[in-house]
Structure formats: structure tokens, C-alpha cells
C-alpha positions in Angstrom: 0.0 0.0 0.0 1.0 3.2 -0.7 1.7 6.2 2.0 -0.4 9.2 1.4 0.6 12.6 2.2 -1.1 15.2 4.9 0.1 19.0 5.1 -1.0 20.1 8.4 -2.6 23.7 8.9 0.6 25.2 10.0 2.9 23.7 7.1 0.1 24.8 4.8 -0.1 28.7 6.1 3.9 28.4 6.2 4.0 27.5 2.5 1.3 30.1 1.5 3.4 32.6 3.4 6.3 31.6 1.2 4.5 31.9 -1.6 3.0 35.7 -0.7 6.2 36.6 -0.3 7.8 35.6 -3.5 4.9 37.0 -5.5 5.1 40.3 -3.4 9.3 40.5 -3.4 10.0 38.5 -6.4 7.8 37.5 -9.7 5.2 35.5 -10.2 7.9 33.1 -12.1 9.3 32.8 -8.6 6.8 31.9 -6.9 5.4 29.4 -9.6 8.9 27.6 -8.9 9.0 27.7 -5.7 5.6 26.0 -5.7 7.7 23.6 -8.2 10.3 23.4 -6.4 8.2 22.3 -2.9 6.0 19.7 -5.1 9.5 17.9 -6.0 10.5 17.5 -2.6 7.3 16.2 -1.5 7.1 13.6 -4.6 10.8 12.6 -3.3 9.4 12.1 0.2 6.9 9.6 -1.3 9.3 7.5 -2.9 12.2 7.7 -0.2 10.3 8.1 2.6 13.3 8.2 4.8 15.4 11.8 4.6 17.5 12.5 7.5 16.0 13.1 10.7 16.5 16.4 12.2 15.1 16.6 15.6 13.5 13.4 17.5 11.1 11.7 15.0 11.3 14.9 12.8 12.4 14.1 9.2 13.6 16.6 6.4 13.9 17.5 2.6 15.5 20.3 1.8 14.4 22.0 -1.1 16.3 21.8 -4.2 16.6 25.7 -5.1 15.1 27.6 -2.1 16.1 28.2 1.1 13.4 25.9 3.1 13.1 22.3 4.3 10.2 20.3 4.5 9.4 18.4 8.0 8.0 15.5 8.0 6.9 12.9 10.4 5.9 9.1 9.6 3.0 7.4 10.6 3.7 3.7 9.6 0.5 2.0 11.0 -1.2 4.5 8.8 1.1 4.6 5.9 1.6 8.4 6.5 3.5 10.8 5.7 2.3 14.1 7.7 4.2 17.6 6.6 4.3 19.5 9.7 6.4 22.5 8.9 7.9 24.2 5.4 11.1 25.6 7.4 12.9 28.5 6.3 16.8 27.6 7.1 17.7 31.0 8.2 15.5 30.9 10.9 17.5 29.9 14.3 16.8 25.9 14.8 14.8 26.3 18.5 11.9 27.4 16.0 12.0 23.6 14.5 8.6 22.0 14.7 8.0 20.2 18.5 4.6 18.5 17.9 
């Protein structure tokens, strides 16, 4: 069976905030790849499942061409994959997802 994928709330506003801002500071272009760009990493996350793990049971993908990382958690009895956070990496690590 195959693992589905759930963005929570949080990851969700994080990666419409992203968005907003590359549209506002940027181009549209931009923000169309970075939309790109975060749909690769998550396809990856499907098929590897298993990125490194960055704080207790807190996986990530780093994005390809943008500053962010994807956290992820597993949920194997449910074959889940749950996005928790869309992390920009100059933020200071104590802001890393804890739940």
C-alpha cells in the first residue's frame, strides 16, 4: 500500500506565506517555482520516505533551489507521511517543529 501525504494547517499557512512573499518580493515566475520546487521535494518524500532526521522523530527534505526544508513525520501504521512545517533555514533551529 502506498503512503499518502497530509500537510497540516501550520505547514500549509507556512507554505502560502512563502508563496506571498515571493509574489510580493520577487515575480510571479518565482513563486510558480517555488511552488515547483516544494512539489519535487514532497514527490521525493513519497518514494524515499526516509530523509535525515533532524530533531527526534522529525524528518527533512530540503528543497532543491530555495532556502526551506520540508518536516516531516511518519506514521507507519497508517502509511503516513504528515508535513508539519515548510522551514525556512535561516530561521534559528529552536523554531523547529516540536509536535
Amino acid at each position: 500500500m502506498a503512503y499518502s501525504i497530509l500537510i497540516t494547517p501550520a505547514a500549509r499557512k507556512q507554505m502560502e506565506d512563502a508563496t506571498a512573499y515571493y509574489l510580493e518580493h520577487a515575480s510571479k515566475k518565482v513563486a510558480l517555482k517555488f511552488l515547483q520546487d516544494f512539489n519535487k521535494a514532497v514527490a521525493d518524500i513519497l518514494k524515499v520516505r526516509y530523509f535525515r532526521v533532524f530533531y527526534l522523530n522529525f524528518r527533512g527534505r530540503m528543497l532543491t533551489k530555495f532556502p526551506y526544508i520540508v518536516f516531516y513525520t511518519l506514521d507507519e501504521e497508517k502509511k503516513m507521511i504528515i508535513i508539519k512545517a515548510v522551514f525556512h533555514t535561516a530561521q534559528t533551529p529552536q523554531k523547529y517543529p516540536h509536535t
